[in-house]
C-alpha positions as CSV (number, residue, x, y, z in Angstrom):
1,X,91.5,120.3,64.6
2,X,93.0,118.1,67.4
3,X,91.1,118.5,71.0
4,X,93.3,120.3,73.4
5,X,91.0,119.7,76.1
6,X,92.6,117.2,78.5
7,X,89.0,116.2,79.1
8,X,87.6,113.2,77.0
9,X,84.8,113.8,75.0
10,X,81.5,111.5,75.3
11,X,82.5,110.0,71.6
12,X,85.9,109.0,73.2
13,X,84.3,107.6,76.4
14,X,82.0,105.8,74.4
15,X,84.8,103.8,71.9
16,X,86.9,103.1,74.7
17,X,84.1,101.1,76.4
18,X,82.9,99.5,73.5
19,X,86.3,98.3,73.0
20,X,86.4,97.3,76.6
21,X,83.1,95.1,76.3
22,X,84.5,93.7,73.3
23,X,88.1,92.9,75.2
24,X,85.9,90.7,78.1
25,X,83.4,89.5,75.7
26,X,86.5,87.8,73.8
27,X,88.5,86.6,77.0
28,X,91.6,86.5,76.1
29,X,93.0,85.6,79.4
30,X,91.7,82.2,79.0
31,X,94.5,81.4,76.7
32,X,97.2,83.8,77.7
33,X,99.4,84.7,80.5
34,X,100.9,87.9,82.3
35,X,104.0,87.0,80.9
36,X,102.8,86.7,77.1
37,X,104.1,90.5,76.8
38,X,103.6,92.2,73.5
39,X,103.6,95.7,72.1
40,X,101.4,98.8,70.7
41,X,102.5,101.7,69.1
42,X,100.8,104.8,69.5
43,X,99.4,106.2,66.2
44,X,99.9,109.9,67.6
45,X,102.3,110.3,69.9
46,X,105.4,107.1,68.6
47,X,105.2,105.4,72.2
48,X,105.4,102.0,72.5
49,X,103.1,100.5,75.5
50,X,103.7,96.7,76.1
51,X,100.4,95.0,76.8
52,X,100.0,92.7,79.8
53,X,96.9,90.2,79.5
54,X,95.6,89.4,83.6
55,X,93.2,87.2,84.4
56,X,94.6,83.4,83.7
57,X,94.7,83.0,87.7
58,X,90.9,83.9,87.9
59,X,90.8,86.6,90.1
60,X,91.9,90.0,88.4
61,X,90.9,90.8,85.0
62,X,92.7,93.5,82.6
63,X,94.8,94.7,80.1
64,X,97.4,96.7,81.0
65,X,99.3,99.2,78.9
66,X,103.3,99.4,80.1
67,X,104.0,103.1,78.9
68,X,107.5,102.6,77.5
69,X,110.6,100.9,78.6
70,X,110.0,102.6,82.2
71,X,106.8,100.5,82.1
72,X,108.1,97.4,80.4
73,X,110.9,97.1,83.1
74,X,108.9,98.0,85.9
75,X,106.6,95.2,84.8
76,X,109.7,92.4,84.4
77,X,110.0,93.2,87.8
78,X,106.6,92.5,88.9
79,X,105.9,89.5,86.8
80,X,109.0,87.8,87.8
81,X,107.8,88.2,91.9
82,X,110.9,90.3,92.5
83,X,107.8,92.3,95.4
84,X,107.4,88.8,96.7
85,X,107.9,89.8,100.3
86,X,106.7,93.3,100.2
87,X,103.5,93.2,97.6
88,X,102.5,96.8,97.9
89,X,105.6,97.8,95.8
90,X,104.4,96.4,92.4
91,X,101.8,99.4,92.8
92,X,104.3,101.9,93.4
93,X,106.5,101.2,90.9
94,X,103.9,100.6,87.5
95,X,103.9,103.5,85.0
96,X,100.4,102.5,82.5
97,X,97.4,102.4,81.3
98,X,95.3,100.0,83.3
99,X,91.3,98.6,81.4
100,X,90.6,96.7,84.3
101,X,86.5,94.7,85.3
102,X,85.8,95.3,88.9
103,X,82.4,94.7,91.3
104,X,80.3,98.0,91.5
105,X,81.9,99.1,95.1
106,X,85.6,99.4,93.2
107,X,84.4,102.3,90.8
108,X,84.0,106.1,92.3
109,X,81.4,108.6,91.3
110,X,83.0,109.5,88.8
111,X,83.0,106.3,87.1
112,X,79.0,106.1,87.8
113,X,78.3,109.3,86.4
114,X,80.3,107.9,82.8
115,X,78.4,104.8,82.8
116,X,75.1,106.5,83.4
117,X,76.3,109.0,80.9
118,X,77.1,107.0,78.2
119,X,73.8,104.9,79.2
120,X,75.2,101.7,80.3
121,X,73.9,98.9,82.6
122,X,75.9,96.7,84.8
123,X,75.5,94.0,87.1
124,X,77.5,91.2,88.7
125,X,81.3,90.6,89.8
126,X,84.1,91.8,87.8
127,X,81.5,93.2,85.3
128,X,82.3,96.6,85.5
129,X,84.5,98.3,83.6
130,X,87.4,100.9,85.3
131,X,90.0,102.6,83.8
132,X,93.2,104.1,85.4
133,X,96.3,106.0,85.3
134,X,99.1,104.6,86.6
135,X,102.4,106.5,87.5
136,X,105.0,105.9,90.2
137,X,104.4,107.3,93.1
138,X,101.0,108.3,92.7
139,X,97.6,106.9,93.5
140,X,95.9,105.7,90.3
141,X,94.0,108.4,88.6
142,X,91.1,109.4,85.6
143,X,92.3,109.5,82.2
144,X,92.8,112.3,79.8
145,X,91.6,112.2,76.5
146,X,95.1,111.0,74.7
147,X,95.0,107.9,76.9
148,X,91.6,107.0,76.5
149,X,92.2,107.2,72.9
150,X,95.6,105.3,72.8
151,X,94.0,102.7,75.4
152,X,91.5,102.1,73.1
153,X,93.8,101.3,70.4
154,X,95.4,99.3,72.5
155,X,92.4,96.9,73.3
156,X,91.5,96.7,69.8
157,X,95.1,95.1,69.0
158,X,95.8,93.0,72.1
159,X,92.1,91.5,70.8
160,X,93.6,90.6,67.3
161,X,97.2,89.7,68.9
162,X,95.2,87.6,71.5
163,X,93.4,85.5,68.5
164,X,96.5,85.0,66.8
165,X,98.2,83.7,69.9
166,X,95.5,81.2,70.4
167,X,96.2,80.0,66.9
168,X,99.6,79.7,66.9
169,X,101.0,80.2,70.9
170,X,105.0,81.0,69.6
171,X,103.5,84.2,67.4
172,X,105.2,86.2,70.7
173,X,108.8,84.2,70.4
174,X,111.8,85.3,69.5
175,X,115.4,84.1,69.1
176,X,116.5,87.1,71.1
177,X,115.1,87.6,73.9
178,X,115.6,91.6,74.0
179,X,113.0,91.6,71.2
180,X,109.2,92.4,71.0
181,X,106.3,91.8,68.8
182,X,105.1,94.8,68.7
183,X,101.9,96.7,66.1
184,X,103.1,99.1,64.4
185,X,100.9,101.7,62.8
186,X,101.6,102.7,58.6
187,X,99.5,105.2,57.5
188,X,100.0,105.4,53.4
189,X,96.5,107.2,53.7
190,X,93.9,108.6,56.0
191,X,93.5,104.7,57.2
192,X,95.9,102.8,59.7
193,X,97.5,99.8,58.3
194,X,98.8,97.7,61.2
195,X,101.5,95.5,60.7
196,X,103.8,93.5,62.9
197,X,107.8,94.2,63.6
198,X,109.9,93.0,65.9
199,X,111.4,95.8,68.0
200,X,114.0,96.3,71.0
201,X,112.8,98.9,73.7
202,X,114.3,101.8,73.9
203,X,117.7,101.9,76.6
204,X,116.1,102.7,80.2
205,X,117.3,106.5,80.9
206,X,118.6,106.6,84.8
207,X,118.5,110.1,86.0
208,X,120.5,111.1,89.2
209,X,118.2,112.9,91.7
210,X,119.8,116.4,92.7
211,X,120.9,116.0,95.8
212,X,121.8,119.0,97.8
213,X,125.4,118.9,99.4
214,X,126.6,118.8,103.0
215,X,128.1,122.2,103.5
216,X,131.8,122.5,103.8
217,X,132.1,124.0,107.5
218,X,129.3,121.1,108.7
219,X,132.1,118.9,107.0
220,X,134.5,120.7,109.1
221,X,132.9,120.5,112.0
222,X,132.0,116.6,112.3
223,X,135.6,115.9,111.7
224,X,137.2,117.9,114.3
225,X,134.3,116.7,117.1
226,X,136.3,113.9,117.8
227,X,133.0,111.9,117.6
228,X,132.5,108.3,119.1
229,X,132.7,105.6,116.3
230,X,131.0,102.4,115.9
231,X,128.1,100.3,114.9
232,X,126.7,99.5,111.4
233,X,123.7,101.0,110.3
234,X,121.1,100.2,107.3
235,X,119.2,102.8,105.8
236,X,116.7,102.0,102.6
237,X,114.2,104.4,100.8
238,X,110.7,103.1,100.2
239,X,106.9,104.0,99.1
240,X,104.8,103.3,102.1
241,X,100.7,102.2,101.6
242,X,99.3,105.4,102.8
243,X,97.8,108.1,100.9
244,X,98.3,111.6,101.2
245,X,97.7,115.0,99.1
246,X,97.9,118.5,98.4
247,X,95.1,120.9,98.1
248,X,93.6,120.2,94.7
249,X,96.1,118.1,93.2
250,X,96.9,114.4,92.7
251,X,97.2,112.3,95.9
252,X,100.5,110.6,96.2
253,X,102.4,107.9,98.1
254,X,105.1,108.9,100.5
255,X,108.5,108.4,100.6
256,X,109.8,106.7,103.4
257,X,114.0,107.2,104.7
258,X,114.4,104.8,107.6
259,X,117.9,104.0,109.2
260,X,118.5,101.4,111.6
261,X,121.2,99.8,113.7
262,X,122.1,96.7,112.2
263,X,123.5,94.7,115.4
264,X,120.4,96.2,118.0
265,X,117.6,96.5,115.2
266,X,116.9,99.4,117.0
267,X,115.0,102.2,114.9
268,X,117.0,105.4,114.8
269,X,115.7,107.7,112.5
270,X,112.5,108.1,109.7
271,X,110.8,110.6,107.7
272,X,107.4,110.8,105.5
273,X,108.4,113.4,102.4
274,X,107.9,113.1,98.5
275,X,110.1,111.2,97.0
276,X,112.3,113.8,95.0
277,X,112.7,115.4,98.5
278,X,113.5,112.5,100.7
279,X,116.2,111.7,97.9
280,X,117.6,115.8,97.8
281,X,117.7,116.1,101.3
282,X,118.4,112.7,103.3
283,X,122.8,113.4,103.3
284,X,122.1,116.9,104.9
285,X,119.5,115.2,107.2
286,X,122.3,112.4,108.1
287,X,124.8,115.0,109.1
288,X,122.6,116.6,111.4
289,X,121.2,113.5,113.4
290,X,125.3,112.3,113.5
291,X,125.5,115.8,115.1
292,X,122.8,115.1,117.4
293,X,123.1,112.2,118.9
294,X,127.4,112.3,118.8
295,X,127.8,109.3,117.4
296,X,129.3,108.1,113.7
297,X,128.9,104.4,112.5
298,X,132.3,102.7,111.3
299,X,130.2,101.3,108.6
300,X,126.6,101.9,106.2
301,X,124.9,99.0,104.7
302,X,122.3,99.4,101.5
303,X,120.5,97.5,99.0
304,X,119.4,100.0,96.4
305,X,122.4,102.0,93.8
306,X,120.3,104.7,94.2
307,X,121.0,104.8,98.0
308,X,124.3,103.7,97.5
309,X,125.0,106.8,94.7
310,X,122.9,109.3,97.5
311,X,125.3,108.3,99.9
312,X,128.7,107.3,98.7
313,X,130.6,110.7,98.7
314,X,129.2,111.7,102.0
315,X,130.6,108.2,103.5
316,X,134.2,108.7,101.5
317,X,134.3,112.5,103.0
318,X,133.6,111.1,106.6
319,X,135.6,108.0,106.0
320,X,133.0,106.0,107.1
321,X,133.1,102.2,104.9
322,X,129.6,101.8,102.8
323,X,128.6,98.5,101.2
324,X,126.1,96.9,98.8
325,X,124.3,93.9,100.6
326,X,121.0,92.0,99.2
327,X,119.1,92.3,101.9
328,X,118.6,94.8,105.1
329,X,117.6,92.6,108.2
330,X,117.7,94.9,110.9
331,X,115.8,97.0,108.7
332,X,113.5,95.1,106.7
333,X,112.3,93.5,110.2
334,X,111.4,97.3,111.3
335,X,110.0,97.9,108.3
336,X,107.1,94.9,108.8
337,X,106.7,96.2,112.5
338,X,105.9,99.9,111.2
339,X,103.1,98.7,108.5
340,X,100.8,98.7,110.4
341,X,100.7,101.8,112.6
342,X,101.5,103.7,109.2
């Protein structure tokens, strides 16, 4: 009968850190990369996680487990520096499974109380073992029992990909580069047979957040005001590196909306809300600092589609022009300046 209990049990805890030992026993990241991607198939559930090897540069050591093709493009974007100038995003953004070795003051009580539990003995830098949940948006957390299970799966096959890598380094090549090597569970009887395939993620779903709509008379109402025109503005949406949460449950990053004056770099307007809300809401929000301070830009500038698709048919209804730019400077420079005191 399959444990419902989101809780591991002991017998789970205890496989996933033998096959964690086993992982930095073998060292895999002596001979591989962060960019020698590869996949794991989970036995139970059909999801692919793409496994990411860290340690070659000496000072991180892990195995991450990229849940999906949310996680496999999120880690592209990390491993190809795209969070060169603002490193705190690469956190933000990961969705997976992370077996990482840590010194003693990394791990919480929780942590402690496993190890002791399990009767386990540590000592030394980057010895001890931590494992984490990773989702965007939200501060790593503890595992449940199906990802302590699939991580452990996972460790045991990036150890036998890992040998056969160091054997033969092009075992992870392949003509097209929208391809995979990925371990594929067949199960002819109670025992897993793995076998190797070469496999294309899955196409990266982009849901629209629901954003709530300007009402008609507010509509009304701006364009009769005869408002003063002019300026250019930048607005952006961001996770900012500050942790906040909710009675019992999982702390969060927030969501930052900042909008700025492109020619003064003068900071006109931000807000701290969850995500999902600072994306519903920010159009309505707009409307009613235009009404408060009297004043409508000739122009919005914005670096993200999903600001752009937020805020395109509010700027068509209000005729102001809005335009796609690849960077922010006005913004980005207030951005720096605010790290700090947030």
């Amino acid at each position: 009968m399959m444990n419902i209990d989101p809780s591991p049990s002991l017998q789970e805890w205890k496989a996933l850190y033998e096959a964690a030992l086993e992982f930095k026993e073998l060292a895999p990241w002596n001979w591989m990369h962060d960019t020698d991607i590869f996949g794991v198939k989970d036995p139970v559930s059909g999801e692919i996680g793409y496994c990411c090897i860290m340690g070659a540069a000496g000072e991180y050591y892990a195995l991450g487990l990229y849940s999906g093709s949310e996680g496999l493009y999120g880690l592209l974007k990390i491993v190809s520096d795209e969070f060169s100038e603002f490193k705190d995003e690469a956190l933000f953004i990961q969705s997976c499974l992370m077996a990482s070795f840590e010194d003693r003051k990394c791990l919480q009580k929780q942590d402690l109380r496993q190890i002791k539990a399990l009767g386990l003995k540590f000592r030394g830098r980057n010895a001890w073992p931590m494992f984490r949940n990773y989702m965007p948006g939200f501060f790593p957390w503890y595992l449940k029992s199906d990802e302590v299970r699939f991580l452990t799966v996972a460790l045991k096959q990036a150890m036998d990909v890992s040998m056969r890598f160091k054997k033969y380094p092009g075992l992870l090549v392949h003509p097209s580069m929208d391809h995979y090597f990925v371990r594929v569970p067949d199960k002819p009887s109670d025992d897993i047979i793995w076998k190797d395939e070469w496999l294309e993620p899955s196409p990266l779903k982009m849901e629209d957040a629901p954003v709530i709509p300007v009402k008609e008379t507010t509509l009304r109402r701006l364009k009769k005001a005869r408002l003063q025109r002019g300026g250019i503005w930048e607005i952006d949406f961001f996770y900012v590196p500050a942790v906040l949460q909710e009675k019992e449950e999982r702390p969060y990053f927030p969501y930052m909306s900042l909008l700025v004056d492109h020619n003064s770099t003068l900071i006109l307007k931000f807000q701290l809300e969850k995500e999902a809300d600072c994306k519903s809401t920010f159009p309505v929000k707009f409307v009613d600092f235009i009404e408060h301070v009297k004043v409508m830009p000739d122009e919005l500038l914005v670096k993200r589609y999903d600001v752009y698709r937020i805020m395109e048919p509010l700027s068509a209804e209000l005729g102001i022009e809005i335009n796609m730019v690849e960077s922010l400077p006005a913004l980005e420079s207030a951005r720096k300046s605010m790290k700090d005191f947030i």
